[in-house]
Structures are given as C-alpha cells and as structure tokens.
C-alpha positions as CSV (number, residue, x, y, z in Angstrom):
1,X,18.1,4.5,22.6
2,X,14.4,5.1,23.4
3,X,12.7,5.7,20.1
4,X,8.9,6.3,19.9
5,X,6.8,4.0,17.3
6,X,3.1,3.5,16.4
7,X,1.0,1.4,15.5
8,X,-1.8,2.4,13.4
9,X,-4.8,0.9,11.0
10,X,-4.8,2.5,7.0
11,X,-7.5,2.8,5.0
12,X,-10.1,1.9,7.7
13,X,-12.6,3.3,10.3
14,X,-12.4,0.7,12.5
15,X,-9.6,-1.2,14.6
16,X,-8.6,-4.3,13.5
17,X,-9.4,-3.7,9.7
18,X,-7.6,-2.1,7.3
19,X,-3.5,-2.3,7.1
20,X,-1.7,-2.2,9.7
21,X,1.5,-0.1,9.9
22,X,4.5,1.3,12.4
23,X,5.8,4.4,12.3
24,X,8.9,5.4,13.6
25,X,9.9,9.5,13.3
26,X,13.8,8.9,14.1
27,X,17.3,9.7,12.9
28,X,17.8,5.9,12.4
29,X,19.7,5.5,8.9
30,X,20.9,2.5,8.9
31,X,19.7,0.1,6.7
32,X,20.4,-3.4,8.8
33,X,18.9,-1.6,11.6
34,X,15.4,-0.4,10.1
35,X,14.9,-4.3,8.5
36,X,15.7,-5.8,12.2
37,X,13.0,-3.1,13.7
38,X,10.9,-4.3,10.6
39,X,11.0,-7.9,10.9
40,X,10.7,-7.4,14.6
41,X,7.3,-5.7,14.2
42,X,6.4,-8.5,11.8
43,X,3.6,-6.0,10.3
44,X,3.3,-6.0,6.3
45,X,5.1,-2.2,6.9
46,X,7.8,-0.2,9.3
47,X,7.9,3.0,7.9
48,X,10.9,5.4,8.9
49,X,10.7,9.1,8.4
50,X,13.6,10.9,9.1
51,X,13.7,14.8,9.2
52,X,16.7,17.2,6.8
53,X,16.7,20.1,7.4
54,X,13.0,21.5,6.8
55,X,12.4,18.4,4.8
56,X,11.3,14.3,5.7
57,X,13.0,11.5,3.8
58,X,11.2,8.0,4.3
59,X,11.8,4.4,3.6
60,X,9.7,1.5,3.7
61,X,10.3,-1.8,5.1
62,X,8.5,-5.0,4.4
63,X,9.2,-8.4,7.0
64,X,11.9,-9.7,4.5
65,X,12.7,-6.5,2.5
66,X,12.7,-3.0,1.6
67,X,9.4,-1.5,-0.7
68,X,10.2,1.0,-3.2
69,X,6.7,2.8,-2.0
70,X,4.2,1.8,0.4
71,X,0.9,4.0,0.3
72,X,-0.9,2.3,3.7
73,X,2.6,3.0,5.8
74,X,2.6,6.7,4.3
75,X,-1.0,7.4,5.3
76,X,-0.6,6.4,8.5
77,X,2.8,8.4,8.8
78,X,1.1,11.1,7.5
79,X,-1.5,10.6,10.6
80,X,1.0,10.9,13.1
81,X,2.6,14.0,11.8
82,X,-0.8,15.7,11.6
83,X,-1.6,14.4,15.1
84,X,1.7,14.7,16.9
85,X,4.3,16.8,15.3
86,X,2.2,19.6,13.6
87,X,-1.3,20.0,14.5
88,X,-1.6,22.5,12.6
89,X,-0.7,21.5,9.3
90,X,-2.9,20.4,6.4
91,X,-0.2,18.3,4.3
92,X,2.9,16.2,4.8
93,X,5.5,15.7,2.1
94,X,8.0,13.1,2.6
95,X,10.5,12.3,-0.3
96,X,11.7,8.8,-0.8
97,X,15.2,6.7,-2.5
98,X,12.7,7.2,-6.2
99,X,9.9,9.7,-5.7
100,X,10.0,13.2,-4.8
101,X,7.8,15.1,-3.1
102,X,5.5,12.5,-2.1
103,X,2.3,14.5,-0.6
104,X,-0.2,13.4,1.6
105,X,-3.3,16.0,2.7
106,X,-6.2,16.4,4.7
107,X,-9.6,17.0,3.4
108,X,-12.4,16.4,5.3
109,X,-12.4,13.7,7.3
110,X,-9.9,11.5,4.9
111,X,-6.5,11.6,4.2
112,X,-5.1,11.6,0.5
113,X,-2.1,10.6,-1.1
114,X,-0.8,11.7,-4.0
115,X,1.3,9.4,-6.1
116,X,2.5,8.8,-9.2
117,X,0.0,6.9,-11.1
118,X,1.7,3.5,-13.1
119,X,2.4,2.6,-16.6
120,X,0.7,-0.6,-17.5
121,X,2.0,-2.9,-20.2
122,X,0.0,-6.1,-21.9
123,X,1.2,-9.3,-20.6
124,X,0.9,-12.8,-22.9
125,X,1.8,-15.4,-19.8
126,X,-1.7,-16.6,-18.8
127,X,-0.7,-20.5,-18.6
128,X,1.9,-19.4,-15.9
129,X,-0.8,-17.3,-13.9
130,X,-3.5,-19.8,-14.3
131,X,-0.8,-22.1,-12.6
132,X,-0.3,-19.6,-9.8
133,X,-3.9,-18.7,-8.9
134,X,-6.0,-21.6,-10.4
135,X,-8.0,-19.3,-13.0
136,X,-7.7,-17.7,-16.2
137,X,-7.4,-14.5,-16.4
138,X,-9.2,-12.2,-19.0
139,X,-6.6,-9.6,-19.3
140,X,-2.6,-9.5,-17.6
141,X,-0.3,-6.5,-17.1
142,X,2.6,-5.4,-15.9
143,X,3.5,-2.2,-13.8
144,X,6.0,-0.9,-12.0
145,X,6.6,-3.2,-9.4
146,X,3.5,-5.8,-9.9
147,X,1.1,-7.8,-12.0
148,X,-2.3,-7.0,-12.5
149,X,-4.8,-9.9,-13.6
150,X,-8.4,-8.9,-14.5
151,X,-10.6,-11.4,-13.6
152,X,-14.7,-11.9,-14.5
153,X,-16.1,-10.9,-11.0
154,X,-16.1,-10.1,-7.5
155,X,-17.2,-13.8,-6.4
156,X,-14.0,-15.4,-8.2
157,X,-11.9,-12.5,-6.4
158,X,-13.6,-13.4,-3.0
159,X,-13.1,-17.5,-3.8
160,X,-9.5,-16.7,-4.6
161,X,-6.9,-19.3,-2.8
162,X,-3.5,-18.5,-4.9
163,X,-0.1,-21.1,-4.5
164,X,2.4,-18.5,-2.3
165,X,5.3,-21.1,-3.0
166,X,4.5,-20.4,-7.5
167,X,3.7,-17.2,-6.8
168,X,7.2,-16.6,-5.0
169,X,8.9,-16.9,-8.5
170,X,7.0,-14.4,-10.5
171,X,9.5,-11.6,-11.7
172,X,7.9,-9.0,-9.7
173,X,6.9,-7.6,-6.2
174,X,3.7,-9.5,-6.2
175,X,0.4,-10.0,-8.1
176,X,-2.6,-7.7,-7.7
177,X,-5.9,-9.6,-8.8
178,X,-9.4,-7.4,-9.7
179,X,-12.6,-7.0,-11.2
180,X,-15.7,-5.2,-10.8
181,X,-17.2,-4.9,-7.5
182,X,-20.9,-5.4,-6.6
183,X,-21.5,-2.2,-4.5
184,X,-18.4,-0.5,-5.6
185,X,-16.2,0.5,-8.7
186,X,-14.2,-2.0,-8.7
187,X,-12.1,-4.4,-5.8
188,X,-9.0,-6.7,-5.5
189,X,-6.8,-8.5,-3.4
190,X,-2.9,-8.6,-3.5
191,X,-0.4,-11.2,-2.7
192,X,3.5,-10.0,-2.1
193,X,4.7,-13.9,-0.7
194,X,8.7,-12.0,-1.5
195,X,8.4,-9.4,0.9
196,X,7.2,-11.8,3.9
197,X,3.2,-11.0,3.6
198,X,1.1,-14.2,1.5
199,X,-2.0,-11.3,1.3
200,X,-1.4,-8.1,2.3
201,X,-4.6,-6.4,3.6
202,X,-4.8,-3.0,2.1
203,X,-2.6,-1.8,-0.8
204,X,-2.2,1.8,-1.3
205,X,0.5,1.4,-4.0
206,X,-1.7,-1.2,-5.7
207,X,-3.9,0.8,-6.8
208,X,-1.4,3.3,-8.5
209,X,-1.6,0.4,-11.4
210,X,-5.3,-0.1,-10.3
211,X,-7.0,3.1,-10.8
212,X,-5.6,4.1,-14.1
213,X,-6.7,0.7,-15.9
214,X,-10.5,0.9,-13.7
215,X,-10.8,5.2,-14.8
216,X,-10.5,4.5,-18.6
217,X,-12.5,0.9,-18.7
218,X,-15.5,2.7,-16.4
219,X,-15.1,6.6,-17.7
220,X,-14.5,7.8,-14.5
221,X,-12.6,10.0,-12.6
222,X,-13.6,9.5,-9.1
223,X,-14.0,5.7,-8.5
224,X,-15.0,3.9,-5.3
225,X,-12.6,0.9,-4.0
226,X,-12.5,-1.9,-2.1
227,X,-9.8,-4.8,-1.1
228,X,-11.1,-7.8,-0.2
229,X,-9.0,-9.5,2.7
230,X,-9.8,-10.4,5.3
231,X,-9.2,-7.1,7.4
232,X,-10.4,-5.1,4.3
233,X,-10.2,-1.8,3.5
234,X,-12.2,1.1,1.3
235,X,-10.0,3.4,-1.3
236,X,-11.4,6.9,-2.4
237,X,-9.5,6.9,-5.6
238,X,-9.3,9.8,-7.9
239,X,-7.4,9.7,-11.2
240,X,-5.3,12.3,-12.9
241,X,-3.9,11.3,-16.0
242,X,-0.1,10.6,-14.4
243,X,-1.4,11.2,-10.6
244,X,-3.0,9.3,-8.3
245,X,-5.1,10.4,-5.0
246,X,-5.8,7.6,-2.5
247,X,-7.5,8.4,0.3
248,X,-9.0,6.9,3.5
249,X,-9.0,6.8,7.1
250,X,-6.9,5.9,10.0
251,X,-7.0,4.4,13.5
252,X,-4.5,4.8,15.9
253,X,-3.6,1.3,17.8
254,X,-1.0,2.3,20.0
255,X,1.9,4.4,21.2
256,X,5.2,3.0,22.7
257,X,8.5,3.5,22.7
258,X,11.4,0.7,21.2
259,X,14.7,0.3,22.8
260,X,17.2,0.3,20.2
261,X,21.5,0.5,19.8
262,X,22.0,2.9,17.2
C-alpha cells in the first residue's frame, strides 16, 4: 500500500532546528506495524492519525516505544491537516488511548496546543540524580510521565552531559532538567534514553510539567521558553490552572509516500 508521510520541523522557524516529526494520515491500526514505520523513520516521533467517523484518533510512536502524548508530533500533525486536508479550518482535535479532545489552533502566525497541564509531586532522591547527571539539584519532581530537576542556571543546563546508560533505569519516561533562562522565562533540556532518543530536541509534553512549576515561581501567565539542544526550539507557553497552551511554528521538510503491507 502507498501511504503518504511527512516530515516536518516543531517548534521552529527554520529547517533543521526544532523537532523533527512524521506524520502519517492512514487507516493503519496495527500496533507492530506503526512501531516498524516508527523505528524505520528513526525520528524521536511517528505520529498516526487515523480518521472515525467525523472524528481523528492518534497515537504516538517513539524509535523503541509507544508515548502516551507527544506535543512536537501533534503540532506538526496539526500542520498538515491545516495545510493539506482542510484549508480552511482553524483547529484540529485529535483524541488519543488517555486524552480526549486534544486541540490544537491557529492564531496568528503560531500554532497552539492545548493539553492538560501535569500534577507535580516533591521528590527526596537527589544522591541518585546527582549520580545520573553529575550535579545537585535544588529542587526534584515527579509528573506524569517524567522527572523534573531544577537546577541554579542556564550555564549548568547548557554544560549538561548526563550518563544515558543510569539514566535508562529511572522509573520514568525520562528526565526534564531547567532553570531560568538569560533572555527568556525559563529553558531546559530532556533526555528519554527508554524510548530510543539520549536528548530529544524539543519537548512539547515537557513542558505540561514545565509551565505550571515556572507560572507560579515567576507569577506569570504567559511565559517565554526555550530548549536548549542542539537543534533548539522556542515555546509560547500560556498557563491555565489545569491547561496548557504550547505554541510555535512549523517547517515542512518533505512529502513522500511509504510502501507498506497492511
């Protein structure tokens, strides 16, 4: 079967920074299938969006896994719907295996997510993080699916070089590392060694745990992010009490076709 994909950049203005993502508008549903296409594509996300009836239904999937929710892959799906299914719509909902109604819109020149913004809970095991990313932190949580370890400035965040193999064996996704940025609100990096990406480059779900704990230390609603890997990437955050809006741009790579048995 010939299947269109693309390939696109998230939370950038420019090719070759920012995330990169596929997207694949199919009726593929099966499960061994989408992780082959993913691994194949070898990007940090394959997203697959399949259309019920008047509604979409997507999953996310990782190198070596599937991700519970991907914000980078979901912008960029969002792009091609606005671009190449229906021009003229203003908003995309897609519902996924654990979030409903999952709603991405235009405004402006950007495209927003919204998502549901994360529950954070005080951590205690700083010997075992200082083990995994050579530091100490000041503060550890725990979200939904990650850690998040404040450390004392953008410099240490930039100087960062964590040990993938310890961080393999944290009970989590990953580990999301921040602190206040020089010429933004705040910025971090992420590292999800489990799923098959050491760093990945822009984290739209990250910053479901990221935003809320950055909103109440700064007194902010409307805060100004940046991840700092080496593709990079700029967040337009907004925070509303147990929402998130992440917005940003997207480039568009590349359009093919994949040549599947299904």
């Amino acid at each position: 079967m010939k299947i269109p994909i693309y390939y696109l950049d998230a939370f950038t203005d420019q090719l070759f920074s920012g995330n990169p993502a596929a997207v694949i508008f199919s009726d593929i549903d099966d499960s061994t299938l989408m992780q082959n296409i993913a691994a194949e594509n070898n990007l940090s996300e394959t997203a697959f969006i399949k259309k019920n009836n008047d509604s979409y239904f997507i999953r996310w999937f990782a190198p070596k896994c599937e991700i519970d929710l991907c914000g980078h892959a979901t912008l960029a799906s969002a792009y091609v719907y606005f671009k190449y299914i229906d021009t003229n719509s203003s908003k995309f909902i897609v519902n996924s295996k654990k979030y409903k109604n999952l709603c991405v819109t235009k405004e402006s020149n950007l495209l927003f997510i919204d998502f549901p913004a994360d529950n954070l809970v005080i951590q205690n095991n700083f010997d075992a993080i200082e083990k995994m990313i050579g530091i100490r932190p000041l503060e550890i949580f725990k979200g939904r699916d990650d850690y998040l370890v404040i450390l004392d400035s953008q410099k240490t965040i930039e100087n960062l070089s964590p040990d993938f193999a310890k961080l393999r064996h944290l009970n989590s996704r990953g580990l999301i590392v921040t602190s206040l940025g020089n010429d933004c609100d705040f910025v971090s990096r992420c590292f999800f060694p489990k799923t098959g990406v050491d760093e990945d480059p822009v984290t739209g779900s990250a910053h479901t745990s990221l935003v809320p704990y950055w909103a109440k230390i700064q007194r902010k609603k409307t805060l100004l992010a940046k991840q700092l890997s080496s593709r990079g990437g700029q967040l337009y955050c907004k925070y509303n009490e147990n929402r998130v809006q992440i917005g940003g741009n997207v480039c568009e790579y590349m359009k093919g076709h994949i040549f599947v048995k299904t």
